[in-house]
C-alpha distance (Angstrom), angle and dihedral (degrees) to the residues before:
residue distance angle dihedral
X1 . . .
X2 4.01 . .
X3 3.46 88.9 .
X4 4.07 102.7 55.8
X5 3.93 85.5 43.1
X6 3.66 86.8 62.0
X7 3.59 98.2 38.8
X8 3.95 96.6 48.0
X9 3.70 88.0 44.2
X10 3.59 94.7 57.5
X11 3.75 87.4 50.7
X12 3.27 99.7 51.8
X13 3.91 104.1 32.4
X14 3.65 81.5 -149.7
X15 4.46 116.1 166.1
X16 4.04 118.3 -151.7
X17 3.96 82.2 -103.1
X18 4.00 92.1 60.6
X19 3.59 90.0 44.4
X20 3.69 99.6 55.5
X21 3.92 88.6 44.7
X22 3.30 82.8 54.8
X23 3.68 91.7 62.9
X24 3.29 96.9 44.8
X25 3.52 87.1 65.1
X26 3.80 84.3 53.6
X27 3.61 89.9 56.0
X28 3.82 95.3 53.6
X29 3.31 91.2 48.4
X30 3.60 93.3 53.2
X31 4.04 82.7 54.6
X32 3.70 90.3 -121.3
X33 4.15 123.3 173.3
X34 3.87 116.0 -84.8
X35 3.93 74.1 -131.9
X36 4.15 88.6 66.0
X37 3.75 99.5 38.2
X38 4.06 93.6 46.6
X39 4.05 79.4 52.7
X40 3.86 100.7 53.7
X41 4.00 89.3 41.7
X42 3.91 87.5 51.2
X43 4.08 91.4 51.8
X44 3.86 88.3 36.1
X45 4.02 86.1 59.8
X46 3.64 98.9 37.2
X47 4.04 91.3 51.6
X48 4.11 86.7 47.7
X49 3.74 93.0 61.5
X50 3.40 86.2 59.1
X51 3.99 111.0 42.1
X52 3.83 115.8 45.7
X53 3.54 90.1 171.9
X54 4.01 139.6 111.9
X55 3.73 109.5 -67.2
X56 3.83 87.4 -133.4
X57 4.05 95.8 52.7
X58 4.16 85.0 58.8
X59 3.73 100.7 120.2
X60 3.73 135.0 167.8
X61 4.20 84.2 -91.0
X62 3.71 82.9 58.0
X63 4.12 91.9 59.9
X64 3.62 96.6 40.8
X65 4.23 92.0 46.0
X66 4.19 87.2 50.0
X67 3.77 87.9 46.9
X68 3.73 90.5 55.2
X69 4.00 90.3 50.6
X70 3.58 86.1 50.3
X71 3.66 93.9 56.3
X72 3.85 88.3 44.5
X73 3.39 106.4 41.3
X74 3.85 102.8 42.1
X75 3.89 136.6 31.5
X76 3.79 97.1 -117.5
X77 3.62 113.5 138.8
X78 4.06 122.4 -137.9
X79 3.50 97.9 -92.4
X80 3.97 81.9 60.5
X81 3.34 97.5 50.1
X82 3.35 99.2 52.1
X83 4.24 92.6 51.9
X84 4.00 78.1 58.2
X85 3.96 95.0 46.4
X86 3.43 80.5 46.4
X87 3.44 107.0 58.0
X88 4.31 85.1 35.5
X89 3.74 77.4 63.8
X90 3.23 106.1 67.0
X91 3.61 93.8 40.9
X92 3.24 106.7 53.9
X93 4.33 85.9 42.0
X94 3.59 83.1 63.3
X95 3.78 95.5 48.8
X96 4.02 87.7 49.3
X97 4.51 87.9 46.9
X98 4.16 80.5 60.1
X99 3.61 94.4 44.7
X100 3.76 105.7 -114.3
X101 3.41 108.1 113.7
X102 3.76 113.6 39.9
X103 4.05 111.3 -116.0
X104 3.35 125.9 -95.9
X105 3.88 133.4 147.5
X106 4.20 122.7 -101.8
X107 3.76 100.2 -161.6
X108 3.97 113.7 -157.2
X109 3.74 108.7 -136.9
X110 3.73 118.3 -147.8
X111 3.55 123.8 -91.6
X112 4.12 131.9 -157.2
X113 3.34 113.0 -121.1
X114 3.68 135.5 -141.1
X115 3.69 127.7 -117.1
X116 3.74 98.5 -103.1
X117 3.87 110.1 -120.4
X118 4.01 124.0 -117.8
X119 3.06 145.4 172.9
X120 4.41 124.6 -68.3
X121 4.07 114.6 -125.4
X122 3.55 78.9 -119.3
X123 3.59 93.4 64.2
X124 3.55 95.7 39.3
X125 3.91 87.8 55.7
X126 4.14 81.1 51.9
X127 4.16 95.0 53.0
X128 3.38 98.2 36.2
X129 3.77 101.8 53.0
X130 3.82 104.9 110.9
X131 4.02 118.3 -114.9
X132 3.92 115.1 -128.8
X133 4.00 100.5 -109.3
X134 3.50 94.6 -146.0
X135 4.01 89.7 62.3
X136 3.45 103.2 35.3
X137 3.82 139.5 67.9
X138 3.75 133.3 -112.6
X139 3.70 93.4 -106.5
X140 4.15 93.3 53.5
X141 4.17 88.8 48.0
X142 3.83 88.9 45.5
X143 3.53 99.1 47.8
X144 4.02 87.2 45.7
X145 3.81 86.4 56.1
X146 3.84 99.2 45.2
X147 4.04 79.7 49.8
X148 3.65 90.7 59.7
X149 3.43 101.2 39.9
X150 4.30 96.5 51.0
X151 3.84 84.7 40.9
X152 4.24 84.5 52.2
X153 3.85 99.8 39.2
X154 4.02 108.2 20.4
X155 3.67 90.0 -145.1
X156 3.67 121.6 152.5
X157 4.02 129.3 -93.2
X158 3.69 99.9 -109.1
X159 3.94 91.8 42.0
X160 4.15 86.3 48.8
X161 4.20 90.0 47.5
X162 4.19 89.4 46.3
X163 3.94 92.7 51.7
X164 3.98 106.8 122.7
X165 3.82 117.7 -148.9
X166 4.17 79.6 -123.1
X167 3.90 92.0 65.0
X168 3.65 96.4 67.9
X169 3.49 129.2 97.6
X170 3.42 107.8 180.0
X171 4.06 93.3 169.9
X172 3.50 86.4 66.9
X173 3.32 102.7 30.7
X174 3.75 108.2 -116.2
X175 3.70 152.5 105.5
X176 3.90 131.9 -145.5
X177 3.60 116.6 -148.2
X178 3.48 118.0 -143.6
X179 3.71 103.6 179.4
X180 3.74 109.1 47.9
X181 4.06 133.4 155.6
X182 3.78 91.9 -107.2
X183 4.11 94.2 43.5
X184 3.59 89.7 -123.4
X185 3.92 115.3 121.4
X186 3.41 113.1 -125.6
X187 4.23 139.8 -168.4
X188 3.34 120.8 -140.9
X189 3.97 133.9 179.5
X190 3.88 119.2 -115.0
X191 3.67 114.9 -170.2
X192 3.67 136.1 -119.7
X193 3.76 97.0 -99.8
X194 4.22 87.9 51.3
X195 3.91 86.5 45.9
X196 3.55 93.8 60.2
X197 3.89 93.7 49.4
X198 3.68 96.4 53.5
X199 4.00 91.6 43.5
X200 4.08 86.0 54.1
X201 3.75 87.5 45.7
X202 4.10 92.8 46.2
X203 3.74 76.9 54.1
X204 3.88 105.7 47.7
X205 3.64 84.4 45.5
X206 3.55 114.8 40.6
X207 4.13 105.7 -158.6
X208 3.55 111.5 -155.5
X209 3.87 102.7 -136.8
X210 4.15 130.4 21.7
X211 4.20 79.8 -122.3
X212 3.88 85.9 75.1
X213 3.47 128.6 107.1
X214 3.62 118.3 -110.5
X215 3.68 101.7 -135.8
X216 3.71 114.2 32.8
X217 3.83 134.7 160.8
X218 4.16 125.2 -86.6
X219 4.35 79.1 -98.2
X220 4.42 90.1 59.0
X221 3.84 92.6 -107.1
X222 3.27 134.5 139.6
X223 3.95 112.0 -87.3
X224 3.63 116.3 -123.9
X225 3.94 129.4 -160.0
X226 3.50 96.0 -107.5
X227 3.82 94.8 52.9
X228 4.24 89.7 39.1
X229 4.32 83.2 57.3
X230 3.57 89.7 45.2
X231 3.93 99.5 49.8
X232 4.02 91.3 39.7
X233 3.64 91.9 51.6
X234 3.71 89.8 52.8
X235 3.66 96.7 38.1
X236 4.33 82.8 52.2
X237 3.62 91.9 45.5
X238 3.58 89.5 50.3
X239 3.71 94.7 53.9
X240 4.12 95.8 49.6
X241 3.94 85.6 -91.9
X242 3.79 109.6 138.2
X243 3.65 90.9 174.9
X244 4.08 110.7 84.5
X245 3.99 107.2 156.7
X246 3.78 96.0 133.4
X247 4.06 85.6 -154.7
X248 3.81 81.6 62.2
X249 4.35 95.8 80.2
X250 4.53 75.9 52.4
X251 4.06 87.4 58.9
X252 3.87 88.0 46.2
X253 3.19 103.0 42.5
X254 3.92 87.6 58.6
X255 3.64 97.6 33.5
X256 4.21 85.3 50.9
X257 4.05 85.9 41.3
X258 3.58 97.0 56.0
X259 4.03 98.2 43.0
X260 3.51 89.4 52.3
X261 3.83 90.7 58.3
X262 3.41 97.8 -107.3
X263 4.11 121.4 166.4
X264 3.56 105.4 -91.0
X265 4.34 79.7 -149.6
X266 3.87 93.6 61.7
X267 4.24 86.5 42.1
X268 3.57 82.0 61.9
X269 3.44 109.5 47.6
X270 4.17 88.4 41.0
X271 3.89 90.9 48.0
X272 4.29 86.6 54.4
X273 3.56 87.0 -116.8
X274 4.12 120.2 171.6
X275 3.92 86.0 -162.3
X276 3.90 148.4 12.7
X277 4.07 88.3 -111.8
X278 3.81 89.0 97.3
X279 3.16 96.1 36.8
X280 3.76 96.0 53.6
X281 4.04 87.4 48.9
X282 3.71 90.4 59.0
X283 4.06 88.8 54.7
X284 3.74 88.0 48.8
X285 3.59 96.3 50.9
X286 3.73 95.3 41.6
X287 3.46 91.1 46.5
X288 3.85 99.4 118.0
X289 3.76 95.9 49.0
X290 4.32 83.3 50.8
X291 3.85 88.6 49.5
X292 4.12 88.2 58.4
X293 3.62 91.9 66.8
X294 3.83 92.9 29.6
X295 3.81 90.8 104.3
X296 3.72 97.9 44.9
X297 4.08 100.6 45.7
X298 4.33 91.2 39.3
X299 3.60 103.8 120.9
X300 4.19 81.5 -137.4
X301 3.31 96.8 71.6
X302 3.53 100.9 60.6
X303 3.96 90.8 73.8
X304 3.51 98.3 49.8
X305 3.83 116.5 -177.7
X306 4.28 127.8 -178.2
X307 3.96 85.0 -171.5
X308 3.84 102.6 109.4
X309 4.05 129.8 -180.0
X310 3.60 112.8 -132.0
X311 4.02 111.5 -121.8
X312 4.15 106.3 -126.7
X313 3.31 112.3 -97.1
X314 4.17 89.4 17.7
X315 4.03 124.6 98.9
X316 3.78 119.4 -90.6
């Protein structure tokens, strides 16, 4: 193995840097997300401001030593560090598939993970009372509506900010997502209540062709993520809401889904899910707020009976 690393390197005259461009390429090519690429190129930089060395002297010492700087030299917890010895992973897999860095495996250890924070019913009441649209301006009643509609749907920011006036069907009460993490379009049902807001919104509006986007800025462009974050952190702040992670109305929209008995199948498939293992993770972490109710939704406790045998040898 040594000895085609050195010959193809010779060949080539190919640096680390050249290598992982090279795999960019791969990604592209692959048509993965701008989202996925900007990730591997973030944990491609991080992990070169730790090694200087030879691409081919990387070794499974090298991963654990720049996993230990990690841990020293920033404040990311382990649930962090994997998503970067993650995404190290499959870099460094792909440099091993071309032969430069001799194979070995980088084993991601299992981290604990937080309870994900969301929103109070106290600050829900806050966000989701409506502003008077004669005093307020199109930015306030927009940002109410986008509320609404991640607190109704739990989709993602960049799925939200893609959403074409066209992709509605509020007769039948759903939306088809277009643009979604796992590039696979997706319908999923609003309800009546969420319906209504949108038509009023349609209304106050008034978008001049079903190719528009639904939410766009105070100019009539397309809204992106990083403007949508910005305006609902403001519009939080505003409100007495410290909290402004956009990804937050996701977390309660499961967390709410879940306590309310909702299927955990239909979670999935509304979430854009490929598999139950998120799904499972938000019942884990929200298992505390489940085990409030646990006594009140147990299919025991409807027959409830004070008539108890006495265990021999036990009082009666």
């Amino acid at each position: 193995m040594a000895k085609k690393m050195i010959k193809m390197n010779s060949i080539t005259n190919k640096n680390i840097n050249d290598v992982f461009k090279d795999f960019i390429k791969y990604c592209r090519v692959k048509n993965l997300s701008n989202a996925t690429t900007n990730y591997y190129e973030d944990c491609f930089s991080k992990f070169k401001k730790f090694y200087h060395g030879e691409m081919e002297d990387i070794t499974t010492d090298t991963v654990d030593d720049y996993i230990l700087y990690l841990k020293k030299n920033t404040t990311m917890n382990d649930v962090s560090l994997n998503t970067y010895k993650r995404g190290l992973r499959v870099i460094l897999y792909y440099f091993m598939k071309l032969g430069y860095v001799e194979e070995f495996k980088i084993t991601i250890h299992k981290a604990e993970k937080k309870i994900k924070e969301t929103y109070t019913d106290t600050e829900l009441e806050i966000l989701l009372k409506k502003p008077h649209l004669k005093q307020c301006d199109f930015v306030e009643y927009r940002s109410w509506v986008i509320v609404n509609f991640l607190l109704g749907t739990g989709c993602r920011a960049n799925t939200l900010c893609n959403i074409q006036i066209k992709d509605l069907d509020l007769e039948n009460g759903v939306v088809m997502y277009i643009t979604t993490k796992n590039k696979k379009q997706q319908i999923v049902p609003i309800s009546n209540q969420l319906c209504l807001i949108i038509q009023e919104y349609l209304s106050y509006r008034q978008p001049q062709s079903d190719e528009d986007y639904l939410f766009i800025s105070v100019y009539g462009e397309q809204l992106n993520p990083n403007s949508l974050r910005q305006s609902i952190a403001k519009y939080n702040n505003r409100h007495g809401v410290m909290k402004t992670g956009v990804h937050l109305f996701r977390h309660t929209f499961s967390k709410k889904w879940i306590q309310n008995g909702g299927n955990i199948f239909s979670l999935q498939k509304i979430l854009g899910h490929s598999s139950l293992d998120m799904v499972k993770e938000y019942i884990n972490m929200f298992s505390e707020d489940i085990r409030q109710d646990y006594d009140k939704y147990n299919p025991l406790s409807e027959f409830t009976n004070t008539n108890y045998i006495s265990m021999k040898g036990g009082r009666k």
